[in-house]
C-alpha positions as MATLAB code, in Angstrom:
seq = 'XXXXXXXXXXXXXXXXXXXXXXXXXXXXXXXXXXXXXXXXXXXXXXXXXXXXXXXXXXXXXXXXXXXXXXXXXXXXXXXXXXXXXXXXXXXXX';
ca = [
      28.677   -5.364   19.855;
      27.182   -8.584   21.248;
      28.270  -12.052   19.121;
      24.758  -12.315   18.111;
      24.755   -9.269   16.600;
      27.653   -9.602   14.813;
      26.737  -12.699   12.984;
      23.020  -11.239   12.054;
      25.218   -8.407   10.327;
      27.867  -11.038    8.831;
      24.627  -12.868    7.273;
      23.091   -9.944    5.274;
      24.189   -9.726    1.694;
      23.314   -6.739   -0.594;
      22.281   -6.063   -3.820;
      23.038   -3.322   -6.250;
      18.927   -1.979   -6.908;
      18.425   -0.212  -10.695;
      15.370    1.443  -11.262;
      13.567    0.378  -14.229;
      12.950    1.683  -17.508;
      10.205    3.653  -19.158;
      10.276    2.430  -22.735;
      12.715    4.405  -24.640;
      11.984    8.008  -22.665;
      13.702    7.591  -19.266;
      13.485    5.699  -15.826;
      11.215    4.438  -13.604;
      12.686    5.630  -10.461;
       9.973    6.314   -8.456;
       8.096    2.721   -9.032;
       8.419    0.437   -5.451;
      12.324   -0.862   -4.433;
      10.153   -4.415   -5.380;
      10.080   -3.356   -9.216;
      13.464   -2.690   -9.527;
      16.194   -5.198  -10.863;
      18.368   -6.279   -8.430;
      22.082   -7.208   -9.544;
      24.596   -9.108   -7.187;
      24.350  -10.194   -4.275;
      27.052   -8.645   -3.131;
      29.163   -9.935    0.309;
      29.241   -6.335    1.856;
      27.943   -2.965    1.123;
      31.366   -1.599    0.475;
      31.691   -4.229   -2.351;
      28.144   -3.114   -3.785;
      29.245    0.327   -3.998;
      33.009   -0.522   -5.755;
      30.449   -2.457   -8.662;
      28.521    0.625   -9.046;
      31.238    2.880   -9.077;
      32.603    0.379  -11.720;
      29.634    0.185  -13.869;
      29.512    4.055  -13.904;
      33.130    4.788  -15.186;
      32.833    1.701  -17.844;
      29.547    4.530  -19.119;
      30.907    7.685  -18.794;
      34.466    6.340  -20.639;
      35.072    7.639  -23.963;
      33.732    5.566  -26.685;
      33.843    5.366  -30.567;
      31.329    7.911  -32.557;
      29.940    4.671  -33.967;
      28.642    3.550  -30.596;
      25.050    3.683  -29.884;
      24.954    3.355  -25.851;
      21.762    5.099  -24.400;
      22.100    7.882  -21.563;
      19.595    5.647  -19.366;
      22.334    3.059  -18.743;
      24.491    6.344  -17.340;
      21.316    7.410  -15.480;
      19.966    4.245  -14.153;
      23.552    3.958  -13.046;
      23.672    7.102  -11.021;
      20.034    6.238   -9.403;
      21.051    2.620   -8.431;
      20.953    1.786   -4.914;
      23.095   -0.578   -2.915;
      20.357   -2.442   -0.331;
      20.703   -5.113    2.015;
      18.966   -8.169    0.897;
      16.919   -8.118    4.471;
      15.235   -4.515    3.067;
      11.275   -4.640    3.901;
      10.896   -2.310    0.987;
      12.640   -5.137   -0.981;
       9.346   -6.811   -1.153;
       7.022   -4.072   -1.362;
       6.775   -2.881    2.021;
];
């Protein structure tokens, strides 16, 4: 790999893409990458994908009968995307 190279690739940050929702029946997954929220940015793609991993075991963790946590949040979780930030589609390509 040329130096060049290697900083272009040590410049490009990522974000963790969630789709959106669809009021209270589901997700918006097949909207544009430019309507989804983006969360991060993250330094590398390997980091990205440890937060998501993260975010989905905090959902699918037991929790108390009293709690009233939507499925989406477990769903938009398992449709989120890690991007880098230099993604045409980013910005509705």
């Amino acid at each position: 790999m040329k130096t060049r190279h290697a900083v272009v690739l040590a410049l490009v940050g990522w974000y963790l893409m969630v789709p959106p929702y669809i009021g209270t029946t589901g997700l918006a997954d097949k909207e544009q990458l430019s309507a989804w929220q983006r969360f991060g940015p993250y330094k590398s793609e390997s980091d990205c994908a440890d937060s998501k991993r993260k975010w989905e075991g905090t959902l699918e963790a037991p929790h108390s009968a009293t709690d009233s946590r939507p499925e989406q949040g477990l769903m938009a979780s398992q449709e989120a995307l890690c991007l880098p930030d230099n993604d045409p589609r980013l910005n509705g390509n």
